[in-house]
C-alpha positions in Angstrom: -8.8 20.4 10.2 -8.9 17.4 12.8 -11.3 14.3 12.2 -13.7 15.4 15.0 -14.0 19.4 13.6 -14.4 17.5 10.0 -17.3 15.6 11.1 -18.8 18.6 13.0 -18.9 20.4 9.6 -20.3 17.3 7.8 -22.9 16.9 10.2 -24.3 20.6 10.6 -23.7 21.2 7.1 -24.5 18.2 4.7 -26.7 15.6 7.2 -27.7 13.4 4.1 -24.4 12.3 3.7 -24.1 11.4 7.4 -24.0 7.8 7.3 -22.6 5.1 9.4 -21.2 3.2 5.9 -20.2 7.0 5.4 -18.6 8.0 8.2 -16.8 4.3 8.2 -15.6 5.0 4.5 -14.6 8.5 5.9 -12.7 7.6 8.7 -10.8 4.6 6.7 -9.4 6.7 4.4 -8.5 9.4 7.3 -5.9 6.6 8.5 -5.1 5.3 5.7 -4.2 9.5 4.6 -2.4 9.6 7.3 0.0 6.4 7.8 0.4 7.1 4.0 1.9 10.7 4.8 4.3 9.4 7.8 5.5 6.3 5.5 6.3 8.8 2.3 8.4 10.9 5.3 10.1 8.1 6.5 10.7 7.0 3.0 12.3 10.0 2.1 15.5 9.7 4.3 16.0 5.8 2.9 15.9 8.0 -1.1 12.3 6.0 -1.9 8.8 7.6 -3.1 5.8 5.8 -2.0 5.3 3.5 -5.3 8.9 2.4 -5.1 8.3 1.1 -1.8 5.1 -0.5 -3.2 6.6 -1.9 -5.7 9.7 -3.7 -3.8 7.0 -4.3 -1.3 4.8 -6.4 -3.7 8.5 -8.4 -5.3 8.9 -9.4 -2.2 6.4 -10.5 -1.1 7.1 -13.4 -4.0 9.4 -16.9 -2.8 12.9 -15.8 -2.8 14.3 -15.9 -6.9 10.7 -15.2 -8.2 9.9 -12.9 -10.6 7.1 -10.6 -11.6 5.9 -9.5 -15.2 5.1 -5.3 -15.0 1.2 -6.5 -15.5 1.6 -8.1 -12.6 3.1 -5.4 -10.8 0.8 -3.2 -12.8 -2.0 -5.5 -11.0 -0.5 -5.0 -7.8 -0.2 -1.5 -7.0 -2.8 0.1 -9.3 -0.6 2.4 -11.4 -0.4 3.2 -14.9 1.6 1.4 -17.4 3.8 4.7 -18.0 4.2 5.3 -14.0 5.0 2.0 -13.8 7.9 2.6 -16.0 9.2 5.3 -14.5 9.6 3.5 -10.9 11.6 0.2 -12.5 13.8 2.4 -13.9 14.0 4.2 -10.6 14.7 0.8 -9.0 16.9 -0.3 -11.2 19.2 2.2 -11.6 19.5 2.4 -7.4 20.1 -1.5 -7.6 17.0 -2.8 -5.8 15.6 -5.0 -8.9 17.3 -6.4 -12.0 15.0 -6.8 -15.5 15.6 -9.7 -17.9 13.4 -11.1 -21.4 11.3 -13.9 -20.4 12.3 -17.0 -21.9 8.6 -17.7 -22.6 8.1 -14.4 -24.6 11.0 -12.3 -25.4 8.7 -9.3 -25.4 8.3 -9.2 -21.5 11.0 -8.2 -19.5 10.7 -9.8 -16.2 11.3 -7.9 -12.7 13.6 -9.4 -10.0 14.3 -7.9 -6.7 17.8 -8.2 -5.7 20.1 -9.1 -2.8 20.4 -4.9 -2.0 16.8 -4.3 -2.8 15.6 -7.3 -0.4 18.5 -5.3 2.2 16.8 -1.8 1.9 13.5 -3.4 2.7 14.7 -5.4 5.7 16.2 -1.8 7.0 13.0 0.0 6.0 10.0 -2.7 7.5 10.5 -2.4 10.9 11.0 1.7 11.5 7.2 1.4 9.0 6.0 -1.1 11.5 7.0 0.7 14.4 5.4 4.3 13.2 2.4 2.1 12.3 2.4 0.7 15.6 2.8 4.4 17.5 0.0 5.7 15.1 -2.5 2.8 16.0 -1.7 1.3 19.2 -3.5 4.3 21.8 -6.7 3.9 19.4 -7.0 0.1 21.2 -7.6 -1.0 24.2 -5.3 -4.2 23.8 -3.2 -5.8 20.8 -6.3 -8.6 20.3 -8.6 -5.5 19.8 -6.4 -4.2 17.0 -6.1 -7.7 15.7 -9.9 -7.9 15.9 -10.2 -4.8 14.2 -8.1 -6.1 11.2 -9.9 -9.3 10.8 -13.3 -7.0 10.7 -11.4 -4.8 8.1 -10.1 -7.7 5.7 -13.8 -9.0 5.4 -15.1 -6.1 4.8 -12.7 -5.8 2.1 -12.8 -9.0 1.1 -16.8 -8.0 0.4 -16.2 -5.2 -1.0 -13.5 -6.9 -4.1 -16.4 -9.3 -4.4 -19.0 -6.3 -5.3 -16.5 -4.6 -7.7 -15.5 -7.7 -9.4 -19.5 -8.7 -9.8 -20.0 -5.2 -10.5 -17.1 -5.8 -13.6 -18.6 -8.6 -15.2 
């Protein structure tokens, strides 16, 4: 079922749920379904799932030589403790991030993205960025639109972490 025959349904079947903030929230997670599903395809030919990629995604996204604890990593993608496990020893054992004991507490094993990990990303980021690009780039009417649209997007965010974190206290 397409967006447009989704809303349809929504709208002559469930009206009080047919919101603006709803049909937003909706359609957000419509794209983000969908450049999710054409990223885990693309990932599959490089030998990657989805939270590996995260996961080299977020170590480097740290200053060259930098390393990350798993809670941080934990932090970072939003994954359990035990799935977390299961994609360092993934990466590891493909290469793409070393582990070593911190030498301010030998309990925490530290995370390290290596030379061939930091390689697989720079083959992988531009073939994401270009099917991001033909998924998004028809939906605007010029690049400053889209960039528009992404400023409007981070501070709505941005709001949003704000609520939930209030919402935590």
């Amino acid at each position: 079922m397409n967006v447009e025959e989704r809303s349809k349904q929504v709208c002559e079947n469930w009206p009080e749920a047919v919101t603006p903030y709803m049909q937003s929230a909706a359609l957000i997670q419509r794209l983000s379904s969908l450049l999710q599903e054409t990223t885990k395809r693309l990932l599959k030919f490089h030998d990657l799932t989805y939270m590996e990629f995260d996961a080299l995604a977020a170590l480097r996204s740290q200053k060259p030589g930098a390393t990350m604890t798993p809670t941080e990593l934990y932090d970072a993608l939003l994954i359990s403790s035990g799935g977390l496990t299961k994609v360092l020893k993934s990466l590891k054992s493909k290469g793409f991030i070393t582990r070593s004991y911190s030498q301010k507490d030998a309990r925490q094993k530290l995370v390290l993205l290596t030379d061939k990990g930091r390689a697989k990303l720079s083959e992988i980021m531009p073939q994401i960025a270009a099917n991001a690009e033909t998924l998004l780039q028809n939906g605007f009417e010029s690049p400053e639109a889209c960039t528009a649209f992404a400023d409007d997007l981070k501070r709505i965010i941005q709001t949003a972490e704000r609520e939930i974190n209030q919402q935590g206290r």
